[in-house]
C-alpha positions as CSV (number, residue, x, y, z in Angstrom):
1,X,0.7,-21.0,22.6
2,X,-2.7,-20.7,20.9
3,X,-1.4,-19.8,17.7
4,X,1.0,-22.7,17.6
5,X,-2.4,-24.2,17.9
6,X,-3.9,-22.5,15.1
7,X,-0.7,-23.0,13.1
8,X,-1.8,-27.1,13.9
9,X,-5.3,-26.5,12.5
10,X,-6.1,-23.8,10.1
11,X,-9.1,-25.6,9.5
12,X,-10.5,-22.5,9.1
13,X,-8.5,-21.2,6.4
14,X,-8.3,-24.3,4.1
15,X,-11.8,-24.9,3.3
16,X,-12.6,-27.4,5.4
17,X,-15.0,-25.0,8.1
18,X,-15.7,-22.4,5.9
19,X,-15.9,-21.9,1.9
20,X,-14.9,-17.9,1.9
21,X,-14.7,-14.9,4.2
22,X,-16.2,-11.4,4.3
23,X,-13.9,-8.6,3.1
24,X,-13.8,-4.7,3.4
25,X,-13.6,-2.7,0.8
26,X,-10.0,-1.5,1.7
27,X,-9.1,-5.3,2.3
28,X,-9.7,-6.6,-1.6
29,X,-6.6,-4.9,-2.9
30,X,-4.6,-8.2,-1.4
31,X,-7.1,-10.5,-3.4
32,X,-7.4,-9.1,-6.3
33,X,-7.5,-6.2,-8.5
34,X,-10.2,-3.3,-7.4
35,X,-13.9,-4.4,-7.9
36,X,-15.3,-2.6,-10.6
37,X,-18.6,-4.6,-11.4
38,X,-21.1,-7.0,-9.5
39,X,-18.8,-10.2,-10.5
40,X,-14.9,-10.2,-11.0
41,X,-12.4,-13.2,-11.6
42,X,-9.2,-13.1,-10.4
43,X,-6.7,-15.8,-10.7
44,X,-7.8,-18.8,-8.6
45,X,-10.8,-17.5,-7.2
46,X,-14.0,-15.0,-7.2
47,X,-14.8,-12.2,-5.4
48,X,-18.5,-11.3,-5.2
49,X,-20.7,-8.2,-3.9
50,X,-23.1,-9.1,-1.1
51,X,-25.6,-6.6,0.3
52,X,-23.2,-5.2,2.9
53,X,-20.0,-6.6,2.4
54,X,-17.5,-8.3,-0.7
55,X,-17.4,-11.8,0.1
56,X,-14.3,-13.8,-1.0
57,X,-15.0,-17.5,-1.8
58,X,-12.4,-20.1,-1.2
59,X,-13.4,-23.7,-2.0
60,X,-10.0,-25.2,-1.6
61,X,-9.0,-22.9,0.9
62,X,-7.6,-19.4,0.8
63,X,-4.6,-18.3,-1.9
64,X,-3.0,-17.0,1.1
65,X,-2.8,-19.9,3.0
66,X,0.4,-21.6,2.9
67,X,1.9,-25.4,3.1
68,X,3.1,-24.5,6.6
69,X,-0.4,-23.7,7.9
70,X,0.7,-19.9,7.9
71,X,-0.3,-16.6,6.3
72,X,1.3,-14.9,3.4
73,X,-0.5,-11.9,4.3
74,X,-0.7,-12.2,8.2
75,X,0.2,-8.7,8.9
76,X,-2.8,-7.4,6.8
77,X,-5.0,-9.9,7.0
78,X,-8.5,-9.1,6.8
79,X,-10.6,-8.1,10.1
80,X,-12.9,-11.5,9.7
81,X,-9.7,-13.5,9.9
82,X,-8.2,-11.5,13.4
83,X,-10.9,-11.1,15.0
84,X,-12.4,-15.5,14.4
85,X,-11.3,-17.6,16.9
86,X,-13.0,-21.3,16.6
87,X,-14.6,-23.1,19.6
88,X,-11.3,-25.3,19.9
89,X,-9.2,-22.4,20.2
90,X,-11.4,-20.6,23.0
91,X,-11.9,-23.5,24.8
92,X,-8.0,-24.2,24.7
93,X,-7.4,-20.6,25.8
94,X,-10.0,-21.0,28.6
95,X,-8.3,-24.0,29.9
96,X,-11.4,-26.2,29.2
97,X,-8.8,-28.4,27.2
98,X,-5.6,-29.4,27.1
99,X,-3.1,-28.5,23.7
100,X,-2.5,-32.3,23.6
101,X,-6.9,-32.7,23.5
102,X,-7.0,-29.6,21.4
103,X,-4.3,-32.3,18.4
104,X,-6.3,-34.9,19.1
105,X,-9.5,-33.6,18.2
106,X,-8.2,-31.6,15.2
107,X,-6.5,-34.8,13.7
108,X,-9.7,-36.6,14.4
109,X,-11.3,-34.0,11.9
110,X,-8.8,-33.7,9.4
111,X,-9.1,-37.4,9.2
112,X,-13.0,-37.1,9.0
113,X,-14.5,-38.3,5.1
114,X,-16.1,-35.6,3.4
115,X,-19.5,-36.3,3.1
116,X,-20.2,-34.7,-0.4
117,X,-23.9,-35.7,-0.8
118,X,-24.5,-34.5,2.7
119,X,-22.5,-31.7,3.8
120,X,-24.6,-30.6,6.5
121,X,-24.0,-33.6,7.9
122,X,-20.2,-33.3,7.9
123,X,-20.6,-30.2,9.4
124,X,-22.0,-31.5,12.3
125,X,-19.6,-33.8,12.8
126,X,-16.8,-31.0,12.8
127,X,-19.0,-29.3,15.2
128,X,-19.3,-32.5,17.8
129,X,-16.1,-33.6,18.0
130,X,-15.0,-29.8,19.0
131,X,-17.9,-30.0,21.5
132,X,-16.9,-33.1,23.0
């Protein structure tokens, strides 16, 4: 049942809690093509080199998201995505709230306004109404 909740949110794959994700090495090939300098384009989006890890950028959300909320690459999908599990979902797993509280609180951030001048601000908005 708790993915049919993520399947409701992926708020954390469409840019709306985060703008990118940490990658292995072994994990770019299903970005893009193999990193061969600091920098490399590839065909929506960037992958950079970090001090310890590639991170993979996503301002509109992931290429590998898709319109049904679900992952073109799900079976080898990179360790940062199986291993994140957002607030909503533990607290959903931990019985702290109901799937029916779980929808309401993710439509009530999906139907938040970004706040582009502030987005700290927006953040912590996300943040609340999962706390509440």
């Amino acid at each position: 049942m708790s993915q049919n909740l993520c399947l409701d949110c992926a708020m954390c794959c469409n840019g709306v809690m985060f703008k990118g994700i940490d990658l292995q090495q072994k994990e770019v090939r299903y970005f893009s093509r193999p990193i061969k300098h600091e920098f490399e384009i590839i065909p929506t989006h960037t992958i950079y080199k970090t001090k310890n890890v590639i991170g993979y950028p996503f301002e509109a959300g992931c290429e590998h998201l898709k319109r049904d909320n679900k992952c073109k690459i799900y079976e080898n999908r990179p360790h940062t995505c199986r291993t994140f599990k957002c607030e909503m979902l533990m607290r959903y797993e931990n019985e702290e709230i109901s799937y029916d509280v779980a929808l309401n609180k993710i439509k009530e951030i999906k139907d938040l306004k970004v706040d582009t001048i502030n987005p700290q601000s927006y953040l912590r908005k996300i943040k609340s109404i999962m706390k509440a």
